[in-house]
C-alpha positions as CSV (number, residue, x, y, z in Angstrom):
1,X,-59.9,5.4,-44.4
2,X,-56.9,3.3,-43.9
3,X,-57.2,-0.5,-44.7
4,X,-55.0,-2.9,-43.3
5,X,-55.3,-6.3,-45.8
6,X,-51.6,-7.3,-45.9
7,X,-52.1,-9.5,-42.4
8,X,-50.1,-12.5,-44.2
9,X,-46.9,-10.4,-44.0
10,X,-47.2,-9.4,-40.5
11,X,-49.8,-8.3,-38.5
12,X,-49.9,-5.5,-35.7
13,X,-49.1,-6.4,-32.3
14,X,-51.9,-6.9,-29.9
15,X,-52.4,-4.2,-27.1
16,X,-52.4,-7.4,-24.7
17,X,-49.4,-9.1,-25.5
18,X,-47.6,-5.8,-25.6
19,X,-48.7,-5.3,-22.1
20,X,-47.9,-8.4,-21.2
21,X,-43.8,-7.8,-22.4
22,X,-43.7,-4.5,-20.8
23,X,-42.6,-6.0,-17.7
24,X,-39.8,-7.6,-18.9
25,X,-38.5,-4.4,-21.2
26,X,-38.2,-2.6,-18.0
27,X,-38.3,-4.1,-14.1
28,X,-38.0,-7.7,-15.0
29,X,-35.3,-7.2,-17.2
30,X,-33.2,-10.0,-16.0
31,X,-30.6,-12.2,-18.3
32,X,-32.4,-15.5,-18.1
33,X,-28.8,-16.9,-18.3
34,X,-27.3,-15.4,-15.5
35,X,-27.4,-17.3,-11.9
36,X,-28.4,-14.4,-9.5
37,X,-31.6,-14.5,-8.8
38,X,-32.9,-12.4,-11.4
39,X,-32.0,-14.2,-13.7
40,X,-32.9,-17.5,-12.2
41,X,-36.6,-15.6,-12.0
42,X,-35.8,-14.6,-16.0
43,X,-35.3,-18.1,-16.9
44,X,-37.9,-19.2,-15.0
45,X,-40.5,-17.4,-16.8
46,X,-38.6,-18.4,-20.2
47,X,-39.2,-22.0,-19.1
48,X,-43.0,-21.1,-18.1
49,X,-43.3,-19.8,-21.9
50,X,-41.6,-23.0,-23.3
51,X,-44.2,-24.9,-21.3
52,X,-47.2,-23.2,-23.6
53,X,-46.2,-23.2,-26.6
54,X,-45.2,-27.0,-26.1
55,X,-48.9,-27.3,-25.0
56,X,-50.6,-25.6,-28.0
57,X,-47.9,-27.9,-30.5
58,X,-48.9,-31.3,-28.2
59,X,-44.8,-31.4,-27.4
60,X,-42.7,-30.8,-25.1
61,X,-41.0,-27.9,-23.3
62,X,-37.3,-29.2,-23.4
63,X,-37.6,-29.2,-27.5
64,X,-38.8,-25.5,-28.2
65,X,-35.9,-23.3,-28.9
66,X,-36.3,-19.8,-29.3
67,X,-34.8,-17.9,-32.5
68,X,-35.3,-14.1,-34.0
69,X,-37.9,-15.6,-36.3
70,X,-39.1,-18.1,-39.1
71,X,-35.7,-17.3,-41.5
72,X,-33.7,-18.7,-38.9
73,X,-35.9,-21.4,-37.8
74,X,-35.6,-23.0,-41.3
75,X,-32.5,-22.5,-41.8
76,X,-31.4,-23.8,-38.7
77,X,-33.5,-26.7,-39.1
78,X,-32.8,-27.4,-42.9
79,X,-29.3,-26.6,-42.7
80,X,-28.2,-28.3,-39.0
81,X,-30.6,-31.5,-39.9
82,X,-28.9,-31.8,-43.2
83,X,-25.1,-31.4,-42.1
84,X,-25.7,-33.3,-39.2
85,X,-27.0,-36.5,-40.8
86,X,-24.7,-36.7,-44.2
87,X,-23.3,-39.9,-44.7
88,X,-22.3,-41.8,-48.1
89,X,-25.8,-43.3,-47.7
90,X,-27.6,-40.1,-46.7
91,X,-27.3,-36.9,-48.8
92,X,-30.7,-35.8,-50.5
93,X,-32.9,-33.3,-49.1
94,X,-36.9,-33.0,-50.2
95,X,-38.3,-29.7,-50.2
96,X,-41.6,-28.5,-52.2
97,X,-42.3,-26.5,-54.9
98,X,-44.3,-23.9,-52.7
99,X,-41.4,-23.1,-49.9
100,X,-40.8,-19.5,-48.6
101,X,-37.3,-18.5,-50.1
102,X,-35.8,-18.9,-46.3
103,X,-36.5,-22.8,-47.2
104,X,-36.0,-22.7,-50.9
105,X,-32.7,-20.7,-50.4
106,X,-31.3,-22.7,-47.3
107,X,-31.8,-25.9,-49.9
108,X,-29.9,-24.4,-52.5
109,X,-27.1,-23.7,-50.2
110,X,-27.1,-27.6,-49.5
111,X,-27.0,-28.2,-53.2
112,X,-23.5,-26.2,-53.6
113,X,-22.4,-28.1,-50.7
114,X,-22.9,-31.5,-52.7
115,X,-26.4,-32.7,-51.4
116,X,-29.0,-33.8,-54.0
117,X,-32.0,-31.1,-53.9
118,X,-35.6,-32.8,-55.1
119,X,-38.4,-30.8,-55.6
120,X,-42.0,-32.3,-55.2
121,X,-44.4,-30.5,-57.8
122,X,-47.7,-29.0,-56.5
123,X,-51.3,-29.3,-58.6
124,X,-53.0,-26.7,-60.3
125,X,-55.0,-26.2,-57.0
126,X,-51.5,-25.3,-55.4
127,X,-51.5,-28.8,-53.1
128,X,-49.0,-31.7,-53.1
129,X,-49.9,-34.9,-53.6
130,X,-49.0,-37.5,-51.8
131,X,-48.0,-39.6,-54.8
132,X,-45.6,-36.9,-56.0
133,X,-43.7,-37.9,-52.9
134,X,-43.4,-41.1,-53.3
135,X,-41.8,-40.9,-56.0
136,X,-38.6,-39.0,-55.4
137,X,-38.4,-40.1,-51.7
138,X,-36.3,-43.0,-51.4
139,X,-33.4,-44.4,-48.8
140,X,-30.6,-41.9,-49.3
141,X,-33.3,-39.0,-47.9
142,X,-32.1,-37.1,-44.8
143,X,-35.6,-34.9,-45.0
144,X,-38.6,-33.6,-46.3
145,X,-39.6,-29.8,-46.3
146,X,-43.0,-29.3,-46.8
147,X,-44.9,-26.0,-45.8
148,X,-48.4,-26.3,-43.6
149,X,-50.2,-23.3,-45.3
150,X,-48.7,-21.3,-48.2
151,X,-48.1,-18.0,-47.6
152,X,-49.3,-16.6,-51.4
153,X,-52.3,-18.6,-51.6
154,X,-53.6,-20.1,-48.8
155,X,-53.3,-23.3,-49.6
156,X,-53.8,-26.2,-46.5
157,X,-51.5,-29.2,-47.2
158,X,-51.8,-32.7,-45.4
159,X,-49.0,-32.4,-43.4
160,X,-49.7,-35.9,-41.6
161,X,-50.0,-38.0,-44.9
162,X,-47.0,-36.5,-45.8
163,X,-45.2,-36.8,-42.8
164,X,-46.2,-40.5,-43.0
165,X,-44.8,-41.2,-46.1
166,X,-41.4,-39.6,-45.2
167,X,-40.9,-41.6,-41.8
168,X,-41.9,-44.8,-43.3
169,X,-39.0,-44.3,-45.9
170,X,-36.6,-43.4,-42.9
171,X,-36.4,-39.5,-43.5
172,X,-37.1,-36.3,-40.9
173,X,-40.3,-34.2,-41.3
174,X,-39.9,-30.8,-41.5
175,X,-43.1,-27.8,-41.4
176,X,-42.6,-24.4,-41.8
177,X,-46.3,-23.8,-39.9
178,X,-45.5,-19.6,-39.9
179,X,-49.0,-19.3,-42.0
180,X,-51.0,-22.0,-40.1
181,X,-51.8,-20.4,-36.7
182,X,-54.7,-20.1,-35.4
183,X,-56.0,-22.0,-38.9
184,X,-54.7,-25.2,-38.2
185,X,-54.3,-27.5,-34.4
186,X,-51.2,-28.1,-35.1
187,X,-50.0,-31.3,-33.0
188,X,-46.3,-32.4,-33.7
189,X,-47.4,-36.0,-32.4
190,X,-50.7,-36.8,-34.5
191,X,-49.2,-35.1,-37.7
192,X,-45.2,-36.8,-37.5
193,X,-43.7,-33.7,-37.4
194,X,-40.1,-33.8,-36.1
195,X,-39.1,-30.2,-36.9
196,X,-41.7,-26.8,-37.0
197,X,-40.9,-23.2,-37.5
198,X,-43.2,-20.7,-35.9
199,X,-42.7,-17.1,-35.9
200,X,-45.0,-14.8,-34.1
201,X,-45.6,-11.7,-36.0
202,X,-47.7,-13.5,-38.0
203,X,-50.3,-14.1,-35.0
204,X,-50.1,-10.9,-33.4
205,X,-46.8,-10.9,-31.5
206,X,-43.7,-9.2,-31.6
207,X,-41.0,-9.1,-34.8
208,X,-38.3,-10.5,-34.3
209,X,-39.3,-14.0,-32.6
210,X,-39.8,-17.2,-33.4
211,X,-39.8,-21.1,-32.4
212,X,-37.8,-23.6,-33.9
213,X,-39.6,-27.3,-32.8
214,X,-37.2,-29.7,-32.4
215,X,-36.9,-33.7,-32.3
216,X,-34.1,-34.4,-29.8
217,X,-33.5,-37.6,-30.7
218,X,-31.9,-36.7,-34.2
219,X,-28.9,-34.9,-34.7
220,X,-28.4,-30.9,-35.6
221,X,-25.6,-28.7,-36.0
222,X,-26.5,-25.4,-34.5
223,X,-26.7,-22.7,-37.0
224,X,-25.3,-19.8,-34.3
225,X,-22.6,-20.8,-31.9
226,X,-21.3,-18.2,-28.5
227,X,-22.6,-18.7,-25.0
228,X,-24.6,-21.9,-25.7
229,X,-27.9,-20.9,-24.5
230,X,-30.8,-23.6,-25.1
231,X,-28.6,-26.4,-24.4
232,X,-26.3,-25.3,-27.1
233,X,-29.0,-25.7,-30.0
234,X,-28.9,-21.8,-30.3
235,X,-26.4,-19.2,-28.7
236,X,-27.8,-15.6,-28.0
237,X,-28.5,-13.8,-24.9
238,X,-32.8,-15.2,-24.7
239,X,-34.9,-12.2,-26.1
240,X,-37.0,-12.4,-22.8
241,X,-39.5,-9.9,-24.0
242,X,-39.8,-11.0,-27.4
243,X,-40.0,-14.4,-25.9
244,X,-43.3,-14.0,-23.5
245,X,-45.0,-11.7,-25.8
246,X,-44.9,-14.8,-28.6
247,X,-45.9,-17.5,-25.7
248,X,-49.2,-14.9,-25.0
249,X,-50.0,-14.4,-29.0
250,X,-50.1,-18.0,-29.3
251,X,-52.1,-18.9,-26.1
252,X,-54.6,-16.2,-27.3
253,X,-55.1,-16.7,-31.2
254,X,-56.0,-20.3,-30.0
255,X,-58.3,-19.3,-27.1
256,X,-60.0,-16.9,-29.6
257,X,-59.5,-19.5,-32.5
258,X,-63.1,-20.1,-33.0
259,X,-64.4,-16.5,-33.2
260,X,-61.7,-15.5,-35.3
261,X,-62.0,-18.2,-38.2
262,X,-65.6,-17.5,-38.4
263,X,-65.1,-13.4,-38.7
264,X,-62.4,-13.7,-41.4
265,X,-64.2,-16.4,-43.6
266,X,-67.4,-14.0,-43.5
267,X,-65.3,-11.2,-44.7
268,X,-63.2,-12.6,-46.9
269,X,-66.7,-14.6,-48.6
270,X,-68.5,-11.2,-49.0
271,X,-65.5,-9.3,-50.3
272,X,-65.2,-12.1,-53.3
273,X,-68.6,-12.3,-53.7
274,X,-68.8,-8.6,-54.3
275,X,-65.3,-8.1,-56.4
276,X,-66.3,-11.3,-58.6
277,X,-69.8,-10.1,-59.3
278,X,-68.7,-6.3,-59.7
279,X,-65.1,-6.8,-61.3
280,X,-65.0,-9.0,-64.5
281,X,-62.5,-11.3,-65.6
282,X,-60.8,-11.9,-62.4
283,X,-60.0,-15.2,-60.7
284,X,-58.4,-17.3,-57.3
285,X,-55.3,-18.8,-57.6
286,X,-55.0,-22.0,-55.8
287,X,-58.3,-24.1,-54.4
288,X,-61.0,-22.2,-52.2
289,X,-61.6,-26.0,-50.4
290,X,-58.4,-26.5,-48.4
291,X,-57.4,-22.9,-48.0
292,X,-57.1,-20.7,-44.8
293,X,-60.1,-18.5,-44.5
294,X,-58.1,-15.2,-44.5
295,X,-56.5,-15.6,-47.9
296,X,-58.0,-14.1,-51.6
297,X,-55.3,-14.4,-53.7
298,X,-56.7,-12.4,-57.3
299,X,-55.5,-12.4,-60.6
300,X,-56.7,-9.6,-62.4
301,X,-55.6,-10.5,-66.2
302,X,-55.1,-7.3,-68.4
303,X,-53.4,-5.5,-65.3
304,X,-50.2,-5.4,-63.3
305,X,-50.4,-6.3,-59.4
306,X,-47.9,-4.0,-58.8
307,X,-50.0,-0.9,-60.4
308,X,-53.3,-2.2,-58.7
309,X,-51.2,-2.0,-55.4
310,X,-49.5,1.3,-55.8
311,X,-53.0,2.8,-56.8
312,X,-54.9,1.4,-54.1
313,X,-52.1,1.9,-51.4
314,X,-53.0,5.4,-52.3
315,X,-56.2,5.5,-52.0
316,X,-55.0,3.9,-48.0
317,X,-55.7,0.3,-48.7
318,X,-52.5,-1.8,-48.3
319,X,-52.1,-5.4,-50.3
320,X,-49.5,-7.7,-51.4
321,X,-48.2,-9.0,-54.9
322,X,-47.0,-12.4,-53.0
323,X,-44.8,-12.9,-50.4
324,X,-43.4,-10.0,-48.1
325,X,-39.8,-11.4,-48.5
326,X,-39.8,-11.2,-52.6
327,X,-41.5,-8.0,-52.6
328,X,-38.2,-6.1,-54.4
329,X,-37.8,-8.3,-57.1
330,X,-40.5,-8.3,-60.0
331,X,-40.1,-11.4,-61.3
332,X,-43.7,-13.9,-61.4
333,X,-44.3,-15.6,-58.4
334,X,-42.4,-18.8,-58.3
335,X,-45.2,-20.3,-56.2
336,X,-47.7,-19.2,-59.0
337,X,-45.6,-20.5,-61.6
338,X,-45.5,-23.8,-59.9
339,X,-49.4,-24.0,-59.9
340,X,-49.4,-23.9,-63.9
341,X,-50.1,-20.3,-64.2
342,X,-50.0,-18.9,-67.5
343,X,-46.5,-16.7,-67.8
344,X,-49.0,-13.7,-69.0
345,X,-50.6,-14.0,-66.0
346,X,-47.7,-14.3,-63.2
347,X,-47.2,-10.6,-62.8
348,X,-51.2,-9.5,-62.4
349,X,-52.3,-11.0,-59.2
350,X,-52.8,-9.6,-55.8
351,X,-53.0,-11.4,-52.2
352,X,-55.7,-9.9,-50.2
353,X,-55.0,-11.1,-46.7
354,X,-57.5,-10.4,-43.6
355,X,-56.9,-10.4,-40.0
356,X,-57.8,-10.2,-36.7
357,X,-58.8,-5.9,-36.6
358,X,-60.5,-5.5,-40.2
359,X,-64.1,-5.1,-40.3
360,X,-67.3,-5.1,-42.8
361,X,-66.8,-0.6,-43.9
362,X,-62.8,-1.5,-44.6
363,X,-64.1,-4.1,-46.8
364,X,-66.9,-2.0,-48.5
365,X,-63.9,0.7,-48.9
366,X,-61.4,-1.9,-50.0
367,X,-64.1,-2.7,-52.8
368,X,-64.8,1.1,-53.8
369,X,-61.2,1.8,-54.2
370,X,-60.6,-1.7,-56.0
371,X,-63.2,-0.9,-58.8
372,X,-62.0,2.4,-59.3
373,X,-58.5,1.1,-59.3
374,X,-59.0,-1.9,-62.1
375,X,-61.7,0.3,-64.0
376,X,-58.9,3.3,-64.6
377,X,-55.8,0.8,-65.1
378,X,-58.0,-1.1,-67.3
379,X,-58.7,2.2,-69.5
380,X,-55.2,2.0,-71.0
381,X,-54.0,-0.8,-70.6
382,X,-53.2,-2.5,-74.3
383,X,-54.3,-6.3,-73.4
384,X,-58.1,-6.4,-73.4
């Protein structure tokens, strides 16, 4: 049997919004920028899938820009916001502790540049607390970073209180929401977001597409310049396929929302149940409250993640030390670290993450192969 439980890194493409970009890789193939009338068809259907995924967000279609994905939604976003809005009064940017390296990284660019870099601390239950914000935040803040849901642990934050706290001292809010679909209703206007990154191979679209949310009314330097497509916010011949296959993935994980979150929370809540009654010694990082219901992320003590994942991958079930992005380098989780995890314990946990095709045997398998797996590592391994 082959088990699938790495669905936080990207999940497979569903047979409907493939068939739904078919079209458009083949007879519709028009450049949405050209002004025949293919392309004024092309373009027409780029603005129809501009109008849904400003629906789903509560926004509007003239501030969706289309990019290749996440990475370059945040750092298009971090970057351009930050550059655009320097001033000798303005020059600190606010990310948190949690960010995926495209955030983390694009921030660390800014601080060689000359901008002050603040990082707000998360808890032990991997959240961030409002009051941790308020305390660095102050006038000279251009913007605040802060992820929806973490992509290691699950963790939910309250993006709105957050958000709050940032206008009010005259910053931008920023969200890297990649993790949050279908989890969260994510609405730019209730929750004070001014700037979201989506990308939809996380919700069972195409790689290599993704949404960058933008508030018009502030300024950003475009990270890509060329033939000045989306109004100049982002040059690139308009991946037209790519593009209507996301607009579908999103319309469907949130028409389907209701029957999904209750199918992956029953999984996931038997699989622990089992593995924590079966296995000893293990236990979740970050809270089980405000998490998404897809996410186990394990810690397994004694043992290495990266030994229980090469042993289970071949046995056929597929997991994750962390994030997809960091898998090469075996350092501890930076996110882990930053929830107070022991240092002896940063290199022994594993991020089970369910999705939309995994059923009730994959689970029973995963938990056959994952006793087997700890029970032999276990054996000679010289912590106890």
């Amino acid at each position: 049997m082959k088990v699938y439980l790495d669905n936080a890194a990207t999940t497979r493409i569903d047979p409907r919004v493939l068939a739904k970009m078919k079209p458009y890789l083949t007879a519709e193939g028009g450049n949405a920028s050209s002004i025949h009338v293919l392309g004024q068809a092309a373009y027409q259907d780029l603005f129809r899938a501009k109008k849904i995924v400003a629906k789903i967000l509560n926004g509007e279609p003239e501030n969706v820009v289309f990019t290749s994905g996440a990475t370059e939604s945040n750092n298009f976003i971090i970057k351009g916001v930050a550059r655009a809005n320097r001033s000798n009064k303005k020059d600190k940017i606010i990310i948190s502790a949690l960010e995926h390296p495209s955030v983390k990284e694009a921030a660390e660019e800014l601080a060689r540049e000359g901008f002050k870099v603040k990082v707000i601390p998360a808890n032990k239950k991997g959240l961030i607390e409002t009051a941790a914000l308020k305390k660095i935040i102050d006038k000279r803040t251009i913007l605040v970073s802060v992820m929806a849901v973490n992509n290691e642990i699950g963790t939910i934050q309250d993006i709105a209180a957050l958000a709050k706290i940032t206008q009010a001292s005259g910053a931008y809010f920023h969200s890297d929401a990649v993790q949050a679909v279908p989890y969260l209703k994510l609405d730019v206007k209730k929750m004070g977001i001014d700037f979201l990154s989506l990308s939809a191979h996380k919700f069972y679209g195409p790689k290599g597409v993704g949404v960058a949310y933008l508030n018009r009314k502030i300024r950003i330097k475009p990270l890509l310049s060329g033939g000045g497509q989306e109004d100049g916010y982002r040059s690139g011949t308009y991946n037209l396929p790519g593009i209507m296959g996301l607009a579908f993935a999103l319309e469907l994980a949130y028409k389907e929302r209701a029957v999904y979150l209750k199918k992956v929370k029953v999984l996931r809540d038997y699989f622990w149940q089992k593995i924590s009654r079966e296995i000893s010694g293990l236990r979740v990082n970050g809270t089980m409250k405000e998490r998404v219901p897809a996410n186990l992320n394990v810690g397994f003590g004694s043992i290495e993640g990266e030994a229980i994942l090469i042993d289970l991958s071949h046995q056929g079930v597929y997991v994750s030390t962390g994030s997809a992005c960091s898998a090469s380098d075996l350092r501890g989780s930076y996110v882990l670290k930053a929830i107070s995890l022991e240092d002896y314990m940063l290199n022994s946990n594993i991020r089970f993450s369910l999705g939309r095709y995994n059923t009730r045997a994959e689970i029973d398998y995963t938990i056959k192969c994952l006793k087997r797996t700890v029970e032999r590592l276990r054996s000679f391994s010289p912590i106890k």
